[in-house]
TORNU-271570 format. One record per atom (N, C-alpha, C): residue in one letter; x, y, z. Coordinates in steps of 0.1 Angstrom, whole numbers, plus 5000, padded with zeros to 4 digits. Last residue first. Layout:
BEGIN
AXYZ;...
This chain:
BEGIN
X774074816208;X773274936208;X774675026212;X773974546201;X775174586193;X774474776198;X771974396207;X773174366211;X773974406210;X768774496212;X769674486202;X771174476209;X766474466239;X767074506235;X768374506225;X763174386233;X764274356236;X765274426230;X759974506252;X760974536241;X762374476246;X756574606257;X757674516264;X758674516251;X754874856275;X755474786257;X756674726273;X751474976280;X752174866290;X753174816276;X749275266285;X750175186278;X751275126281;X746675306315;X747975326307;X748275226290;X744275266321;X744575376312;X746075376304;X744274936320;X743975006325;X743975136317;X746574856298;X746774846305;X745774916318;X747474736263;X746874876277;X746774816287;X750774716250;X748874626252;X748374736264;X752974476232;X752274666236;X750874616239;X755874306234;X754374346236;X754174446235;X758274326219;X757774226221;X756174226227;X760574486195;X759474466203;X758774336203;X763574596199;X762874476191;X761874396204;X764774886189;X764674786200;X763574706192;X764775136179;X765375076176;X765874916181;X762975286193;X762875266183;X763775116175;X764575396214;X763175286217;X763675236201;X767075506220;X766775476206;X765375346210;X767775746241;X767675556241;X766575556230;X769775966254;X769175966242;X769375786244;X769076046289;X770276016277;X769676006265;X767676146306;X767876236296;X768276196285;X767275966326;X768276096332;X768376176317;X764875786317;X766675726318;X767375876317;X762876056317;X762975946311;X764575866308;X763276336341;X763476286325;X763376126327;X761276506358;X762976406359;X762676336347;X759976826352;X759876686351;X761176606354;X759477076342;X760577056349;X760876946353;X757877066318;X759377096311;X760177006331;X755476806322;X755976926320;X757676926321;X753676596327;X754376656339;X755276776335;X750776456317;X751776536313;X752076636323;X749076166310;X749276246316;X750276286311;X748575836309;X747875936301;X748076036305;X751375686310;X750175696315;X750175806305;X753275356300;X753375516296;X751675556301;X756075236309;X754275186310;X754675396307;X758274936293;X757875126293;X756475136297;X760874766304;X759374786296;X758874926301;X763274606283;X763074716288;X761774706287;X766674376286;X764974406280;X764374536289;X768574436289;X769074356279;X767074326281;X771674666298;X770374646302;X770074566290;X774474666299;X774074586309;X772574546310;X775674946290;X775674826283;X775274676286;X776475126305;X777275026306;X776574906300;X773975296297;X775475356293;X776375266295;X772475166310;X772475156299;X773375206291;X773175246335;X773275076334;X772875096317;X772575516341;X774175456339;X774075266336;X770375506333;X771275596320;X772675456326;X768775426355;X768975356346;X769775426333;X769875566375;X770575426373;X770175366364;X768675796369;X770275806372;X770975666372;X766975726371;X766575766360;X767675786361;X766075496402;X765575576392;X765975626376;X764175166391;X764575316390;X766075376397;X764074876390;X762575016388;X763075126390;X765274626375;X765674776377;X764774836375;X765374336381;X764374416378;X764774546379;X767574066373;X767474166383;X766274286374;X767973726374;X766973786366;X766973916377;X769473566390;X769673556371;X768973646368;X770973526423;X769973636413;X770373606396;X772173356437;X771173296430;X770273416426;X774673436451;X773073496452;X771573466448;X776573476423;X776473406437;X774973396449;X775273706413;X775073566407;X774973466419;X776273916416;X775373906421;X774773786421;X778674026406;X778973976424;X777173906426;X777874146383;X778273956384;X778573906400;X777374316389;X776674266387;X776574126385;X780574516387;X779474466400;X778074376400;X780874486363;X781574386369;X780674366382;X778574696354;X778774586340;X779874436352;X779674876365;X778574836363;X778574676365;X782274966388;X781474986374;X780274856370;X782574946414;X781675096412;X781375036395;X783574736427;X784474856419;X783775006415;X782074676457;X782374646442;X782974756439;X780874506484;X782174606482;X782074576471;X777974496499;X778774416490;X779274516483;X776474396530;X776574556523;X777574436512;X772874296537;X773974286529;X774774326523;X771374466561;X772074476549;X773074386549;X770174486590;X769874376583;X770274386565;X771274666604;X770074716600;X769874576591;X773674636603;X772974626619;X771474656617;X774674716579;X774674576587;X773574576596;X774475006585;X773674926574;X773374786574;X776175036602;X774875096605;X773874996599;X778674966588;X777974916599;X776774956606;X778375196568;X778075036559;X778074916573;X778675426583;X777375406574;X777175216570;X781475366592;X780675356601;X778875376595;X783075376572;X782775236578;X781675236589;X783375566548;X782275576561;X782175426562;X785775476529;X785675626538;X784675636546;X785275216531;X786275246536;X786175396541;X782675246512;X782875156525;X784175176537;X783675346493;X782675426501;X782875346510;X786075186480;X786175356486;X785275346497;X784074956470;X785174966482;X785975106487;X781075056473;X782375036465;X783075026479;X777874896472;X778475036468;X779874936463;X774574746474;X776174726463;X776474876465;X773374616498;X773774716491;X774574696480;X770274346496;X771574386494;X772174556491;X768374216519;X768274326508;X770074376511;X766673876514;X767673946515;X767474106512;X763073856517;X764273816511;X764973916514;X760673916537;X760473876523;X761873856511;X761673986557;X761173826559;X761073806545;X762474196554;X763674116555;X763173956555;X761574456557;X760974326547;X761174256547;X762674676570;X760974596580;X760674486571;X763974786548;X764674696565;X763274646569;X762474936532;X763074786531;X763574716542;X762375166547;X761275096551;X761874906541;X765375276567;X764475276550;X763275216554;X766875376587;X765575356591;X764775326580;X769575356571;X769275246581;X767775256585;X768975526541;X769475586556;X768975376561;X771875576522;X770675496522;X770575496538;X774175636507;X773275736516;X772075676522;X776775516500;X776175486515;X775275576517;X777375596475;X778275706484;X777475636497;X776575406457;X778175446457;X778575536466;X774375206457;X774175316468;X775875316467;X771875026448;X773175046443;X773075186452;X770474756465;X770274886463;X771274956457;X767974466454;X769274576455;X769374676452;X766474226474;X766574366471;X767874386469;X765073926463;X766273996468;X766174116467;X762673746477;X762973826465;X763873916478;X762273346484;X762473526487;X762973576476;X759973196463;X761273166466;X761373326472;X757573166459;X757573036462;X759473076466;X755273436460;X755873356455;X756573286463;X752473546450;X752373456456;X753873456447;X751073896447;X751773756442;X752573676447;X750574096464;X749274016455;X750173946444;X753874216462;X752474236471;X751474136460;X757174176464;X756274146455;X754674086464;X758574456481;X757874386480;X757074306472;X759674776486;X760174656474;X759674526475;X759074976499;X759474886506;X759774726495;X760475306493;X759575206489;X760075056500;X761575596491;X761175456505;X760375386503;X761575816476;X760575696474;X760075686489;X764075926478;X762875986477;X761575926478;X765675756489;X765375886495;X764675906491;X765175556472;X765275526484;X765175626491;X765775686447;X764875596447;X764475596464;X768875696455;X768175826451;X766575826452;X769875456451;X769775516467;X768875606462;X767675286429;X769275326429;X769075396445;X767174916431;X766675046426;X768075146430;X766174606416;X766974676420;X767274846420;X765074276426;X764274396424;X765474546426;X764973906416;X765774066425;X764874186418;X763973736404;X764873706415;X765673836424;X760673746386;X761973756390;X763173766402;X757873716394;X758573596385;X760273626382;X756873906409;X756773786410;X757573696407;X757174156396;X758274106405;X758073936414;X755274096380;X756174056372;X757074086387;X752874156397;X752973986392;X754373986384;X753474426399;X753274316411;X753674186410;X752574546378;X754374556383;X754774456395;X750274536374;X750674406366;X752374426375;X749274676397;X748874546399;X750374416389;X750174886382;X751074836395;X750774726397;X748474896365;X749774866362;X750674816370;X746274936377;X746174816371;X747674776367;X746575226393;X746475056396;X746574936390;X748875386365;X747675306371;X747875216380;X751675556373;X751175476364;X749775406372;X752675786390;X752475826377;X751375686369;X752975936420;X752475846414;X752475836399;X756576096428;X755176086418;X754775946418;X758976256450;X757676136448;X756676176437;X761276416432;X759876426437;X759076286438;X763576396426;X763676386439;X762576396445;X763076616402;X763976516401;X763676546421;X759376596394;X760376706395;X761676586405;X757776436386;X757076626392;X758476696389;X758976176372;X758376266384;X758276366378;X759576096346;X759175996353;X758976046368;X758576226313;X758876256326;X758676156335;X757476196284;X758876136290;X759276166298;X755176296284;X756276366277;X757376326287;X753076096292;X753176126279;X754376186272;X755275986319;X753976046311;X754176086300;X756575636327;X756575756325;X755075886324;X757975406346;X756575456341;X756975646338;X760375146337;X759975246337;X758875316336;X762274916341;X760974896338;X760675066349;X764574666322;X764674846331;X763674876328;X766374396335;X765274436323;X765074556338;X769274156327;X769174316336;X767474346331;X770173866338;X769373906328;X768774026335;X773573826356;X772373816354;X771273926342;X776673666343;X775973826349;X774273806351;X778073536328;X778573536345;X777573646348;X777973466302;X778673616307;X778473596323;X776873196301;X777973246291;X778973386291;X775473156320;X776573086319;X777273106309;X773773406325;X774873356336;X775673236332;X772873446301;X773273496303;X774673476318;X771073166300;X771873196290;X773373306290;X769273226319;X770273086325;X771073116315;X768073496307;X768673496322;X769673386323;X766373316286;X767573456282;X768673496297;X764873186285;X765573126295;X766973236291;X762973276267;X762273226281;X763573236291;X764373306244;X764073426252;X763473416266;X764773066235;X765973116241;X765673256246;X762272946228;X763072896242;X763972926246;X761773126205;X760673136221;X761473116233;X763273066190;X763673216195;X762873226209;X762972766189;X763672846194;X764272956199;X760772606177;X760572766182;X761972776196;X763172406169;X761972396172;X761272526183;X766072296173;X765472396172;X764072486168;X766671956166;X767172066176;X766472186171;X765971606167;X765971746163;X766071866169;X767571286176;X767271446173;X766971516167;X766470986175;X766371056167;X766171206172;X768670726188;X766970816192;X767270936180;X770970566190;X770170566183;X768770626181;X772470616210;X771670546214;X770670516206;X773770856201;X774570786201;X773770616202;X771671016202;X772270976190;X773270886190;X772371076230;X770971046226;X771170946213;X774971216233;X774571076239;X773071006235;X774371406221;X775371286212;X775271206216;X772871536235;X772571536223;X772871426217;X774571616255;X772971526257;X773171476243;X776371766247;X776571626247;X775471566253;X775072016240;X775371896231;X775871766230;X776972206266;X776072206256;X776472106246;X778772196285;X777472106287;X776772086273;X780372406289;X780872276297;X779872136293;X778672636281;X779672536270;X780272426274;X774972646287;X776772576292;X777872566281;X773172616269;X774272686263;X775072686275;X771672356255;X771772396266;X773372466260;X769872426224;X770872346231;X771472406246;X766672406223;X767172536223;X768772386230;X764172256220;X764172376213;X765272436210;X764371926208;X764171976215;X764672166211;X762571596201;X762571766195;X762371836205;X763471266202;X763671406207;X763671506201;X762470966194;X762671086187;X762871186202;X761970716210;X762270706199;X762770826194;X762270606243;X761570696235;X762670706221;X762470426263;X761970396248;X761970486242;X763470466288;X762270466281;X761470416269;X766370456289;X765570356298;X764070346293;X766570736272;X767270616265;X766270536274;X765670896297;X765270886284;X765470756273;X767570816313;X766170786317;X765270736303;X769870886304;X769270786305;X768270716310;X769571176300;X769471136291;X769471006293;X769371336327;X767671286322;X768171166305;X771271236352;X771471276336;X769971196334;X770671296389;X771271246378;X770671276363;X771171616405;X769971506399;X770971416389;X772771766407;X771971736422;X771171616415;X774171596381;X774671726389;X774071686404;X776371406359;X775271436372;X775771566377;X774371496323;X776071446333;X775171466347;X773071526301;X773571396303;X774871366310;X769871686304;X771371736304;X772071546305;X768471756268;X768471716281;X769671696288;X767772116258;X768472006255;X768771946271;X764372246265;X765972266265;X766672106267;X761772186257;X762372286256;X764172336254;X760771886243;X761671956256;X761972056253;X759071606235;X759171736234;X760071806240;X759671266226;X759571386237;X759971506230;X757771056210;X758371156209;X758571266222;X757670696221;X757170836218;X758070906212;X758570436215;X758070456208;X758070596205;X757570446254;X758370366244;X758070376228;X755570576270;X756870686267;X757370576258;X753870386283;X753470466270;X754470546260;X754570316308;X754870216296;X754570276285;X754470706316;X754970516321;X755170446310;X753670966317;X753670866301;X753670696308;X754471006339;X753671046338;X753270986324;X757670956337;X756870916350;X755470946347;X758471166317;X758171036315;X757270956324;X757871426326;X756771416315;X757171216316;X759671436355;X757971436355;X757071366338;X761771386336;X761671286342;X760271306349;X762071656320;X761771536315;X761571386324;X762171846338;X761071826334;X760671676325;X764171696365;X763471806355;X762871746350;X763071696400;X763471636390;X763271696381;X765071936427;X763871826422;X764171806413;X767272146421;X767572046431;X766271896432;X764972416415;X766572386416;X766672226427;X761772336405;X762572426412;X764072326413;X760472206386;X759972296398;X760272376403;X760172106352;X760672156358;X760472246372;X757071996341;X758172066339;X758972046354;X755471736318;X755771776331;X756471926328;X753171496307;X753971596304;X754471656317;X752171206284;X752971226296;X753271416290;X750571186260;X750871106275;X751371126287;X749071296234;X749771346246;X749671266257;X748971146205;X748371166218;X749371226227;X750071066181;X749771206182;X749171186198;X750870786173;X749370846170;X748970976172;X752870726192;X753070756176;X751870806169;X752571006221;X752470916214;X752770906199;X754671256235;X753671256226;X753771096222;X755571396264;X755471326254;X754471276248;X756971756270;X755871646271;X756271556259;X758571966294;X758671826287;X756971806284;X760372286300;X759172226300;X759272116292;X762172456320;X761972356309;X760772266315;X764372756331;X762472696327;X762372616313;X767472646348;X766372716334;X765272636338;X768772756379;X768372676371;X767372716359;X768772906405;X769272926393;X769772836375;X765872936396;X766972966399;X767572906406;X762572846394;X763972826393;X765472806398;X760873016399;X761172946413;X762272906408;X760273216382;X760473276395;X760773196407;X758173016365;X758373156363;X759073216376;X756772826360;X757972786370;X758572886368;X755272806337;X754272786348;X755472846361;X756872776316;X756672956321;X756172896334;X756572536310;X758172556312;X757672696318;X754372466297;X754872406311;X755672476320;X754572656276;X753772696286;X754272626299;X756772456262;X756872586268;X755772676276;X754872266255;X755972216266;X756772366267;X753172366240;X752872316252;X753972266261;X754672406219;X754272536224;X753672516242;X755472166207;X756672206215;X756072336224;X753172096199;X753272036213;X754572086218;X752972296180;X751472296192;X752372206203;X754872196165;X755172326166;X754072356178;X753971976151;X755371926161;X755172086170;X750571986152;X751471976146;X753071966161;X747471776158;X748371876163;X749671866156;
């Protein structure tokens, strides 16, 4: 096996932990003997347990001396809830570190590193990289922009309509899709839709046939409070928080909607109304990763604020015609011009995963 198979295995480790995280990164460890054996490997569980390099060494024991650890993300060497994996690592023996991606804290990044080298262990830094910085695109995002990793996941039909008609309940995308819409609210920390969604919908925002290990947040962006208190989200509450985000106007001009909303088990949260700032109230919250399923009014305006930072399009075999609610309210969104990451069926449908360019 080459350096490039075992750093690939210490990023599978690192996905297994897809959704418990937070707000902590998915890292995955293994170590490798001087013969090439795999001895030890671990990841990362959840926020506040040991990371992944202190599972892969505990799991190597007297074997880790000599080895090569693998790691996805640079090890950290200060205390936080855990103490610094880098003298564990040094306590081990291990001879080489190839790790993917430098931990991008700037409070943080690289001084694993120096402390490693400092101890004489042999670094290398970037080792599928683009892999370990798109896994952990969310922990990247909140410590360098304070905001969580936005992705705008839309079903349309063939002619870029996402209902019957704006305000119309449509089924549009397969069981199988929903199935997959299921397992991906799995692995993210919020689910966020716009009031309009909520009137029309009433969805209950639930990650159904997937098991997960931490509550899922609801948010509802709601600038004028229409969101009635009887929604069907209020009955979820066992399944995580559900947040409003309006503004401080709307709250003020109907105090009596945003105590309604309370008493209904909301977390109502006062923001400026613009995008791009209210989404950093979210962090606090331990949300890195928010899901935006709709509607088509929220996702123009989150993409017109420059906030949405992967997109997936399930496209069914059907056609809803001229009067249809348009695909993101109409705006013009340069698919094209996005940097694709899956396309794959999906049942009848078509399921694309794509990242979005930085500079759109």
């Amino acid at each position: 096996m080459s350096d490039a198979d075992y750093m690939r295995r210490a990023l599978f480790h690192a996905r297994r932990a897809e959704g418990v995280t937070t707000p902590n990164p998915l890292v995955g460890a293994v170590v490798v003997s001087p013969d090439g054996v795999v001895v030890g490997q671990g990841r990362h569980q959840r926020a506040g347990e040991p990371h992944a390099e202190i599972f892969a060494l505990q799991d190597a024991g007297a074997q880790a001396r000599g080895a090569t650890l693998f790691v996805t993300l640079e090890p950290c060497g200060h205390h936080g809830r855990t103490g610094p994996c880098t003298r564990r690592i040094i306590a081990a023996g291990i001879s080489r570190v190839v790790a993917a991606m430098t931990d991008p804290n700037p409070l943080v990044g690289g001084q694993g590193f120096a402390e490693l080298r400092n101890h004489g262990i042999q670094v290398e830094v970037g080792l599928l990289g683009d892999d370990a910085a798109r896994m952990n695109r969310a922990f990247t995002l909140v410590q360098t922009e304070g905001r969580p990793l936005v992705i705008a996941k839309v079903a349309t039909s063939l002619d870029w309509r996402i209902a019957a008609a704006p305000g119309v309940r449509t089924a549009i995308s397969s069981a199988e899709a929903n199935r997959r819409t299921q397992r991906l609210r799995g692995t993210v920390d919020a689910v966020g839709v716009g009031s309009g969604t909520i009137l029309a919908d009433d969805p209950r925002l639930t990650a159904r046939e997937s098991y997960r290990a931490r509550p899922l947040a609801r948010v509802i962006f709601d600038r004028r409070l229409r969101t009635p208190p009887s929604a069907r989200v209020f009955s979820t509450l066992d399944a995580g928080p559900v947040i409003i985000l309006t503004t401080v106007e709307a709250a003020g001009q109907h105090p009596d909607r945003a105590a309604a909303l309370q008493s209904a088990g909301a977390d109502v949260i006062e923001g400026t109304g613009a995008l791009p700032a209210d989404i950093r109230s979210l962090v606090p919250w331990n949300i890195s990763t928010l899901l935006l399923e709709g509607g088509g009014t929220l996702h123009a305006a989150a993409w017109q604020a420059g906030i949405i930072d992967r997109v997936i399009v399930i496209v069914a075999p059907t056609v809803l015609g001229e009067q249809g609610a348009k695909f993101f309210g109409g705006i013009p969104v340069p698919l094209s011009q996005l940097i694709p990451v899956r396309v794959e069926t999906v049942g009848p449908d078509a399921w694309m995963e794509a990242d979005v360019h930085g500079d759109r």
